[in-house]
MIMITI-648160 format. One record per residue (C-alpha): residue in three letters; x, y, z. Coordinates in steps of 0.05 Angstrom, whole numbers, padded with zeros to 5 digits, always signed. Each point is the difference from the previous one (the first is absolute). Layout:
<filos>
ALAXYZ/...
</filos>
This chain:
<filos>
UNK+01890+03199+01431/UNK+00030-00067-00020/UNK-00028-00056+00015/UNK+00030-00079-00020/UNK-00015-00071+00022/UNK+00045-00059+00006/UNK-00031-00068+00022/UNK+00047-00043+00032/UNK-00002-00081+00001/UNK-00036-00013+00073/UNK-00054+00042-00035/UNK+00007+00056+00037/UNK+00005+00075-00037/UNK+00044+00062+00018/UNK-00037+00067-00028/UNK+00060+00045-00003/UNK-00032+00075+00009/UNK+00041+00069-00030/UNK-00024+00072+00010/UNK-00058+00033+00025/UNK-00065-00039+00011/UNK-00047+00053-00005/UNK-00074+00020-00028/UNK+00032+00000-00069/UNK+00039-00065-00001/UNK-00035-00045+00052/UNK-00046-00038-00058/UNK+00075-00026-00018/UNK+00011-00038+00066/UNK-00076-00018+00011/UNK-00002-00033-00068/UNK+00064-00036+00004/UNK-00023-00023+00083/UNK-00069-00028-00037/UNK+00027-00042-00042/UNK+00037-00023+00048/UNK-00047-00010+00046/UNK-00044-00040-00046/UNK+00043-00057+00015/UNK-00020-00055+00058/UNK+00036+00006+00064/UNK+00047+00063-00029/UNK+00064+00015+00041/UNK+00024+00064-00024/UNK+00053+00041+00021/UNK+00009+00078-00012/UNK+00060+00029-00008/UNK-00007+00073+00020/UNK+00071+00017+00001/UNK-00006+00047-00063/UNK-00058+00048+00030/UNK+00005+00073+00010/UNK-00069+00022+00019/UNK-00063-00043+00006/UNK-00066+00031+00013/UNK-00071-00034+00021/UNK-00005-00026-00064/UNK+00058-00054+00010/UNK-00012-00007+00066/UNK-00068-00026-00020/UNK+00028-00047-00052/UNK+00045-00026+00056/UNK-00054-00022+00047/UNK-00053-00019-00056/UNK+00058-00041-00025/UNK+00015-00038+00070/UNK-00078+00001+00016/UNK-00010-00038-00073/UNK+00057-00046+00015/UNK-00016-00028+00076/UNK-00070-00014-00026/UNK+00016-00048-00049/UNK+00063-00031+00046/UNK+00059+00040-00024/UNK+00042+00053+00022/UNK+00019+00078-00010/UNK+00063+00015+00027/UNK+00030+00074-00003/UNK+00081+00006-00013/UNK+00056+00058+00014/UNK-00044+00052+00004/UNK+00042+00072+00006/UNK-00008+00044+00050/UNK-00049+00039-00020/UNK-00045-00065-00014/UNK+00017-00035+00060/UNK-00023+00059+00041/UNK-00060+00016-00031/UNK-00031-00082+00001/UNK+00023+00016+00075/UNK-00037+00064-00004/UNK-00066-00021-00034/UNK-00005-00069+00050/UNK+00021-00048-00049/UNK+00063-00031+00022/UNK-00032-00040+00047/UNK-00052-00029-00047/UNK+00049-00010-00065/UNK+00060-00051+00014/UNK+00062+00060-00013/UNK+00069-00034-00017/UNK+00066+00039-00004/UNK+00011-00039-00057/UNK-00023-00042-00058/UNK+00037-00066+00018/UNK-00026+00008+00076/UNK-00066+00007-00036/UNK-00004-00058-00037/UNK+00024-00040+00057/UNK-00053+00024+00044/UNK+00053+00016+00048/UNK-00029+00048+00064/UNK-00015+00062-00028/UNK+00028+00067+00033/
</filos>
């Protein structure tokens, strides 16, 4: 899994997400989400575009990361997730609860998510 960061200017940051998220390679997201979270107010914005598979492991990331950044006033926001993603945050109960964009730009402008 690949995971990179780009900040933009209004201080929001897009987390662009590549392969599996899986027991093996979940520390990479989770570590990258923390530091990101250790920010006030974060408003961050993953791109999940690249993902094949993602197992409990990201999933947990996902809503630790969006619990983490309500509480301090900021926002999680989940982009173009495939197929396969988009059905299983459907599956598991979490599209309703995590703010789903079909993509990145409609994410950062907090347009109505799908």
């Amino acid at each position: 899994m690949h995971v990179s960061v780009v900040d933009n200017s209004d201080e929001s940051v897009v987390v662009t997400v590549r392969g599996n998220i899986d027991i093996d390679s979940g520390t990479t997201l989770t570590t990258a989400l923390e530091q990101l979270l250790d920010r006030p107010a974060p408003r961050i914005v993953v791109d999940l575009s690249g993902i094949e598979f993602c197992d409990s492991t990201g999933l947990s990331a996902l809503v630790v990361g969006h619990n983490r950044a309500s509480a301090s006033g900021g926002w999680l926001r989940l982009a173009a997730p495939g197929e396969f993603l988009a059905r299983l945050l459907d599956t598991v109960g979490l599209i309703p609860r995590l703010a789903v964009y079909t993509t990145v730009g409609d994410a950062l402008a907090g347009r109505d998510p799908d």
